[in-house]
C-alpha beads as a LAMMPS data file, in Angstrom:
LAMMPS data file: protein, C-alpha beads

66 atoms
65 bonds

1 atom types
1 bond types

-500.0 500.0 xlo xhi
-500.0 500.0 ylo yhi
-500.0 500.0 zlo zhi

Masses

1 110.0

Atoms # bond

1 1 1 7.005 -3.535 -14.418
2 1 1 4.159 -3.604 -16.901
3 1 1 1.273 -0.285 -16.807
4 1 1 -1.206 -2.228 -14.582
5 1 1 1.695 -3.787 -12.029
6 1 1 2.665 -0.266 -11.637
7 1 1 -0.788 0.673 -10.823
8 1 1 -1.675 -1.809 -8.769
9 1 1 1.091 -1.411 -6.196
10 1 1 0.531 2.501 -6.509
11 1 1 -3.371 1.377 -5.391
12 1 1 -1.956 -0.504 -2.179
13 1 1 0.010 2.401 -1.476
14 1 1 -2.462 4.928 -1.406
15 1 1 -4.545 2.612 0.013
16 1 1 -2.091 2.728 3.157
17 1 1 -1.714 6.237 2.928
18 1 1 -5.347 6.470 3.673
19 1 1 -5.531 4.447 6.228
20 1 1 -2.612 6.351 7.931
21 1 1 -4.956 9.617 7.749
22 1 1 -7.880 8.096 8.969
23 1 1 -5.765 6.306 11.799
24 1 1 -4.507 9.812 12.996
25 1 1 -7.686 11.899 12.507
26 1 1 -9.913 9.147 14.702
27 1 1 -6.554 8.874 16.858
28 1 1 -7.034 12.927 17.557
29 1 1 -10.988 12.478 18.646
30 1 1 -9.962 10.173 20.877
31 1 1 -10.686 6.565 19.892
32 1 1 -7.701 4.609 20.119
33 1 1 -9.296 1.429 19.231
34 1 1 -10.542 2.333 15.984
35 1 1 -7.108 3.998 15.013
36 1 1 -5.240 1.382 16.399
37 1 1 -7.082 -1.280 13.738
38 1 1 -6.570 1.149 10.827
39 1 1 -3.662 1.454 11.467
40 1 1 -3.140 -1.707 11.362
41 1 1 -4.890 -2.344 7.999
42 1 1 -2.304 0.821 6.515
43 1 1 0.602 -1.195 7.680
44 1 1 -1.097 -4.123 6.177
45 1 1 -1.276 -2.444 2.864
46 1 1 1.833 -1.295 2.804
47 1 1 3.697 -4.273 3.391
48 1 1 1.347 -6.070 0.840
49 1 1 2.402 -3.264 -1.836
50 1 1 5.951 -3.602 -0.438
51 1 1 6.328 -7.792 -1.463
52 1 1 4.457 -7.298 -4.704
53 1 1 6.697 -4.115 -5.602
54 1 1 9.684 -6.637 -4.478
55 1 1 8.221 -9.005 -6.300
56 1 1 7.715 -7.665 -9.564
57 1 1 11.342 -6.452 -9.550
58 1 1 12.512 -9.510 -9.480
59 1 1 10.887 -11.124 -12.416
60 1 1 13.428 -11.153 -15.453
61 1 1 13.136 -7.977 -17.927
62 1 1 10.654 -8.583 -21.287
63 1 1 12.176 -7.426 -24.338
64 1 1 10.510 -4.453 -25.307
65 1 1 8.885 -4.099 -28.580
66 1 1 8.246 -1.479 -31.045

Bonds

1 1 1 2
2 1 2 3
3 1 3 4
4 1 4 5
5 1 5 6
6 1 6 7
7 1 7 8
8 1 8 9
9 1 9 10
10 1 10 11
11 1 11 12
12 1 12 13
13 1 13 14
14 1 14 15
15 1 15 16
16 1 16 17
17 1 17 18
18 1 18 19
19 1 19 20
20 1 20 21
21 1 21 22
22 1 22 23
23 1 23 24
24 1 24 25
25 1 25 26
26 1 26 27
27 1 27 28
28 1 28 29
29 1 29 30
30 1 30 31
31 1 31 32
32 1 32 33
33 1 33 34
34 1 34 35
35 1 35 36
36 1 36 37
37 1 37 38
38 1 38 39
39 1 39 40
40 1 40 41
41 1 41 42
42 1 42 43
43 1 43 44
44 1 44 45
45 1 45 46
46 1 46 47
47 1 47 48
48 1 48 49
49 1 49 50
50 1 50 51
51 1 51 52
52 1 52 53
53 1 53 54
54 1 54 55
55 1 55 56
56 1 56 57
57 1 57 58
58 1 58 59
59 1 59 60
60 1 60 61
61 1 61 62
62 1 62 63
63 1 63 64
64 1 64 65
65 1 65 66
């Protein structure tokens, strides 16, 4: 996994984690509906970050070179 394909899927999973806190602190003041769509765009995020983490480790290995 190259520097910026690491990064990337580290992006979409903060990106979920985010989402996750905002989903619980609008959860706590009471409006479901806006919690319930962010947390649907965290699990969207994660799952994204999921395939292209799955994805990248399954491309063959690059020789390395010094």
């Amino acid at each position: 996994m190259t520097q910026t394909e690491h990064a990337h899927v580290v992006e979409l999973h903060t990106k979920a984690a985010y989402a996750h806190t905002a989903a619980a602190h609008i959860h706590s003041s009471s409006d479901h509906a806006s919690a319930q769509e962010l947390a649907r765009k965290a699990l969207k995020c994660s799952l994204e970050a999921a395939r292209y983490a799955e994805k990248i480790a399954n491309e063959p290995l690059s020789p390395v070179e010094f």
